[in-house]
Every structure is written in structure tokens, then in C-alpha cells.
C-alpha positions as CSV (number, residue, x, y, z in Angstrom):
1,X,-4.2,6.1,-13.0
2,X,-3.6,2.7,-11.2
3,X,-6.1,0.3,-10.1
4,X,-5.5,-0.5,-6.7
5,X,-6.8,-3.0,-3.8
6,X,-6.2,-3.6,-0.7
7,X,-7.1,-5.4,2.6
8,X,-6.3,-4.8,6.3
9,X,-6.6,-6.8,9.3
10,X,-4.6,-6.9,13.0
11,X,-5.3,-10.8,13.8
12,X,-1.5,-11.2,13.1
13,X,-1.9,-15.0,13.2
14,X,-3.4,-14.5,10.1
15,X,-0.2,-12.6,8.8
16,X,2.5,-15.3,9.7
17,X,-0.7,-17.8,7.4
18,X,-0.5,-14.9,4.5
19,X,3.7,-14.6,4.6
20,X,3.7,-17.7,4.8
21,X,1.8,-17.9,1.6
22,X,3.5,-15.1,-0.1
23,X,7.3,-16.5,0.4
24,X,6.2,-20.2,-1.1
25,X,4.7,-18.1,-4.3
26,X,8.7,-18.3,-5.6
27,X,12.2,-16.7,-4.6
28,X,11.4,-13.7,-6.6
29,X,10.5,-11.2,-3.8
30,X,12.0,-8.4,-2.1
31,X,11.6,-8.0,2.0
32,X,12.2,-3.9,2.4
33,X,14.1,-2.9,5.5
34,X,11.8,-1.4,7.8
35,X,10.5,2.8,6.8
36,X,8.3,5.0,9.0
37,X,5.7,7.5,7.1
38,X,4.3,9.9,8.6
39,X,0.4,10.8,7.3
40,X,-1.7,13.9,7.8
41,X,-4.7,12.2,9.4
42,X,-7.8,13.9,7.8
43,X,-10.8,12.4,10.0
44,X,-13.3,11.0,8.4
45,X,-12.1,10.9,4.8
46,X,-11.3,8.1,3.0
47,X,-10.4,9.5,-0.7
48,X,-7.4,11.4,0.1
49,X,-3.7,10.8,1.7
50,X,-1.0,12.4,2.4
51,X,1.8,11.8,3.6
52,X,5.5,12.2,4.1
53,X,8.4,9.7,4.0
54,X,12.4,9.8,3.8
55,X,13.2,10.4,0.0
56,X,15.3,8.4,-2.2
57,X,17.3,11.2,-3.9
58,X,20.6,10.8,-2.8
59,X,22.7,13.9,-4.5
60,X,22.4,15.4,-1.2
61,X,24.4,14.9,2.0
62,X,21.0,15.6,3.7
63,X,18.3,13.6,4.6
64,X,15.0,14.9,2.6
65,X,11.6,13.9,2.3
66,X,9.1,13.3,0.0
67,X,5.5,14.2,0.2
68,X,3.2,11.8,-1.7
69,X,-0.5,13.3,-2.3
70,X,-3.1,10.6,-3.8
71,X,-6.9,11.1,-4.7
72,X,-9.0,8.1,-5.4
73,X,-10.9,8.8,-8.4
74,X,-12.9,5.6,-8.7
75,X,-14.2,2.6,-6.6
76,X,-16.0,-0.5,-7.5
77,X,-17.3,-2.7,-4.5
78,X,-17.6,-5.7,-6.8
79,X,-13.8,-7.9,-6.5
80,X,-14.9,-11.4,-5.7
81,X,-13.5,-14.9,-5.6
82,X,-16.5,-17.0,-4.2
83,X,-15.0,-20.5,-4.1
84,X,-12.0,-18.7,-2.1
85,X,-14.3,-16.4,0.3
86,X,-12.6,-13.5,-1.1
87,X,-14.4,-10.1,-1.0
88,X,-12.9,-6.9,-2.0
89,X,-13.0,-3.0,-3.3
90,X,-11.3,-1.9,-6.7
91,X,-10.2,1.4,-6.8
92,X,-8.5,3.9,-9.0
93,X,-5.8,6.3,-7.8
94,X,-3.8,9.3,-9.0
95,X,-0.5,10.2,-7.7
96,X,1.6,12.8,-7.3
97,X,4.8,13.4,-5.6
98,X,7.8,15.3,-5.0
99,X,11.2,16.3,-3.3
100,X,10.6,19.1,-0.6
101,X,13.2,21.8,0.3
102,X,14.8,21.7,3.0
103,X,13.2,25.3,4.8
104,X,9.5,23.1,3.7
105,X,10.1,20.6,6.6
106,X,10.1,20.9,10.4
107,X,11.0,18.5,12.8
108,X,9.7,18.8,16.3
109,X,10.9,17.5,19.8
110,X,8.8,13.9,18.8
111,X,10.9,13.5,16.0
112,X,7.8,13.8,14.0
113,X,8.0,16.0,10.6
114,X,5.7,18.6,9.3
115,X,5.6,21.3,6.7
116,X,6.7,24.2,8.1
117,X,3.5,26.3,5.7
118,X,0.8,24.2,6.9
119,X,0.1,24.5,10.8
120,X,-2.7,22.2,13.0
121,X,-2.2,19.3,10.5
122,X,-2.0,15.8,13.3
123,X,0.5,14.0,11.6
124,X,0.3,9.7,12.4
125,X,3.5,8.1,12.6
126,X,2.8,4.5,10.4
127,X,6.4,1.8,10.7
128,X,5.9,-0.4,7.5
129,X,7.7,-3.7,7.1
130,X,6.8,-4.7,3.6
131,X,7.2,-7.8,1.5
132,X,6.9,-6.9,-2.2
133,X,6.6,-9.2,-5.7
134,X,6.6,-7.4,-9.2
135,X,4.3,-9.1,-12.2
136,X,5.4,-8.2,-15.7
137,X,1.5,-9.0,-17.5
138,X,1.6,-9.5,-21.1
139,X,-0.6,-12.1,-23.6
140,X,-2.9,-12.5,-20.7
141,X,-0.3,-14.2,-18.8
142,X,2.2,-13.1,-16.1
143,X,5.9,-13.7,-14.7
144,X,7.4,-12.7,-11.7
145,X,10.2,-10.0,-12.1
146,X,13.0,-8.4,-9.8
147,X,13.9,-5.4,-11.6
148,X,12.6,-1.9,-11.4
149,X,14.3,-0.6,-14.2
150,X,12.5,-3.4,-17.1
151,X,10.1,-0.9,-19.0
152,X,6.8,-3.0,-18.6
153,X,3.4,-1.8,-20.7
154,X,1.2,-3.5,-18.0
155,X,2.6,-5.1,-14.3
156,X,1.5,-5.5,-11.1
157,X,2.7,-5.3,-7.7
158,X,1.7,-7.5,-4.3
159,X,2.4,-6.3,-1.1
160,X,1.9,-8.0,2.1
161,X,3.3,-5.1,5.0
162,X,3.5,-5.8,8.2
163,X,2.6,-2.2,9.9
164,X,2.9,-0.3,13.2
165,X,1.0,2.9,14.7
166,X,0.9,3.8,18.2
167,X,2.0,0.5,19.4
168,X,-0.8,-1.2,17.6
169,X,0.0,-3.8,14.6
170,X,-1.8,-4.8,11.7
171,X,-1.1,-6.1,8.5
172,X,-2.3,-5.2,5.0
173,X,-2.1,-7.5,1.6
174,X,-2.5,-5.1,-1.6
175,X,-2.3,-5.1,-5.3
176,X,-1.4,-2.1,-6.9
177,X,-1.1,-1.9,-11.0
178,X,1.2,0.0,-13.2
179,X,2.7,0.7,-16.9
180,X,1.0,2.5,-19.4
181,X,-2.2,0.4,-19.5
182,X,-3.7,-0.6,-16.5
183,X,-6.7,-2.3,-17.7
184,X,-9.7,-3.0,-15.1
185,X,-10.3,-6.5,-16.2
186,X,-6.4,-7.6,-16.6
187,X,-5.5,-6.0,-12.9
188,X,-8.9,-7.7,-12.0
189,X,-8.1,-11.1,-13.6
190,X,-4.2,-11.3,-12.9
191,X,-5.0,-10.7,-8.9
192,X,-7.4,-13.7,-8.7
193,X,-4.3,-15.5,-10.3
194,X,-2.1,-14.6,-8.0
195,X,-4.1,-15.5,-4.7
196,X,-5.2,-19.5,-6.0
197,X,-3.3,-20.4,-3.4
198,X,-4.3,-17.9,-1.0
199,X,-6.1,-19.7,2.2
200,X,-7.7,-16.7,4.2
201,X,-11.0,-15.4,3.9
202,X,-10.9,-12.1,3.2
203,X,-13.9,-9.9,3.7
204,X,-15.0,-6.3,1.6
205,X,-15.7,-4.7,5.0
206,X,-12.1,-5.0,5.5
207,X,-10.8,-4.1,1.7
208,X,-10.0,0.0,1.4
209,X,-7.3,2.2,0.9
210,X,-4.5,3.9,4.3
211,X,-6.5,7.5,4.4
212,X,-9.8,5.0,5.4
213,X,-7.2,2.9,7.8
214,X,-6.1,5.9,9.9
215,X,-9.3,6.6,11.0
216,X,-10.2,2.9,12.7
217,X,-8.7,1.7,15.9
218,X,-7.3,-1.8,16.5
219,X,-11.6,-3.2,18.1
220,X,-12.6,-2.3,14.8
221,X,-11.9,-5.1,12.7
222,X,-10.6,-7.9,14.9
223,X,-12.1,-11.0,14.8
């Protein structure tokens, strides 16, 4: 189970500071082409999400999707870098996920996808632009990677997203661990590495996972 945090804010001032930021780290980062999920929006629940996106199993002529289930097992509201104003939530996720059949999925006039055994389910159409960097963490140190395909004990991944829901934007920084090991303290130490150089404040009001996100609006957290 992955450690996982994450902040979100929609001054996007403060994102061109944070790309900024993330492209000067080194060249060793990958800018996705733009994907739109699509999350069952459960109100008022923050330790679940759903959601659905295009799948990257390409033996098929067919577009499929993926659904993507996570539960957050563990949070500890006690992340901070105090000389950097930086104020956060740890918290551990598990995962699961897997190809739908075709007959599973319904699309409607809106272009928007559901499952075709679940009905009254408001699905929230999310556009993510995301900026990613892999860490390979080994002998408390770590080195930026490019490959997906290195078999890695312990890593890390930061992702600054740039992201869009009913014409609103925000944009979200996160840190999400993975490998075999996934140690509290390493994930804890290697992300206060990686933002030394970070100049935003960030604040633990604003530091949670998507299923809390969908249920704000954009007055919520502007500043």
C-alpha cells in the first residue's frame, strides 16, 4: 500500500511558480498528453474513489476503459517542513484495477461513460494535464529515472497536474510512493528532499486526496 500526498489549489499563478519549479529540478521529466477521467462523485466522502479512464491495453481495435477503485486505509496529519511553510497529510492507499468488457460500459449523449450495472451514479468529468518525475530511492539517497520498466524496491513519483472540471482549473502537486517497500519515514524523508527548492507555502487545509477534491467548489480554497 503506497504512501501518498497531495495538495490542491486553483490560484494558477501559483502553478506557472510550481512548473516553473518542477522543469528546473532536471531534464528528466515526462509532460503526458492531456487524459479526461471520469469519477463517480460520492458526496461527502473522502476515503474512497472511483473512477474510469481510457485503458492502455492495446490488443484491441476498440477503445476500453479501465476502472480504478482506491480506499485510503491510513492518514497522518503530521507532514511538515517549517523553515519552508509546508503543511501536509500522509496517507496510505490501496488500489485496485482492471479492464472492463465492452457490454460493462455505456456511453450517453454527453459523451460521459458509465457502467451499464450500476444506475444513479453522477459521474464528474476531471481533464488532467500532468507533469510527472520518477525517483529510484535506495541507501537513503535518490536519482531521477525515466523508465517504467527498471524493477525498483523503493521509488517515488512527483506530479504536478494541471486539471479541469466544469470549466473550473486548479492544479494539484503530489507524491505518490511505490516498489515493494514503501517505508513511512523514507517516502516522508525523500519528499522534503525533493521540494528544497520548492518556494510556495503550502497549507494542510489544502493537502488531501481527489475523492475529498470533488466535493469543494473553486471559493473554497482560493486565496
Amino acid at each position: 500500500m503506497p504512501w501518498e500526498i497531495r495538495w490542491f489549489d486553483n490560484n494558477l499563478s501559483k502553478y506557472k511558480m510550481a512548473l516553473e519549479w518542477f522543469k528546473c529540478i532536471d531534464d528528466k521529466f515526462v509532460q503526458e498528453k492531456i487524459r479526461e477521467d471520469q469519477y463517480f462523485f460520492l458526496p461527502n466522502c473522502d476515503n474512497i474513489g472511483i473512477k474510469l479512464r481510457p485503458s492502455n491495453y492495446k490488443n484491441r481495435n476498440k477503445l476500453l476503459y479501465s476502472i480504478e477503485i482506491k480506499l485510503r486505509k491510513q492518514i497522518i496529519p503530521n507532514f511538515e517542513l517549517k523553515e519552508k511553510s509546508i503543511y501536509g497529510n500522509l496517507e496510505k492507499w490501496i488500489k485496485y484495477s482492471w479492464v472492463l468488457m465492452e457490454d460493462n460500459v455505456v456511453i450517453n449523449n454527453n459523451d460521459k461513460v458509465k457502467l451499464s450495472f450500476l444506475n444513479d451514479i453522477h459521474i464528474v468529468k476531471v481533464k488532467k494535464s500532468r507533469n510527472l518525475r520518477r525517483y529510484a530511492i535506495k541507501n537513503n539517497t535518490c536519482r531521477s529515472i525515466t523508465s517504467n520498466n527498471l524493477r525498483i524496491d523503493e521509488g517515488l513519483q512527483c506530479e504536478l497536474t494541471k486539471i479541469t472540471e466544469n470549466e473550473q482549473t486548479w492544479w494539484s502537486l503530489g507524491f505518490e510512493g511505490f516498489g515493494e517497500k514503501n517505508q513511512e519515514l523514507i517516502f516522508r524523508t525523500t519528499v522534503g528532499f525533493i521540494l528544497k527548492d520548492f518556494t510556495l507555502k503550502l497549507d494542510r487545509s489544502h493537502s488531501f486526496g481527489y475523492p475529498k477534491w470533488l466535493n469543494f467548489s473553486s471559493d473554497d480554497l482560493v486565496e
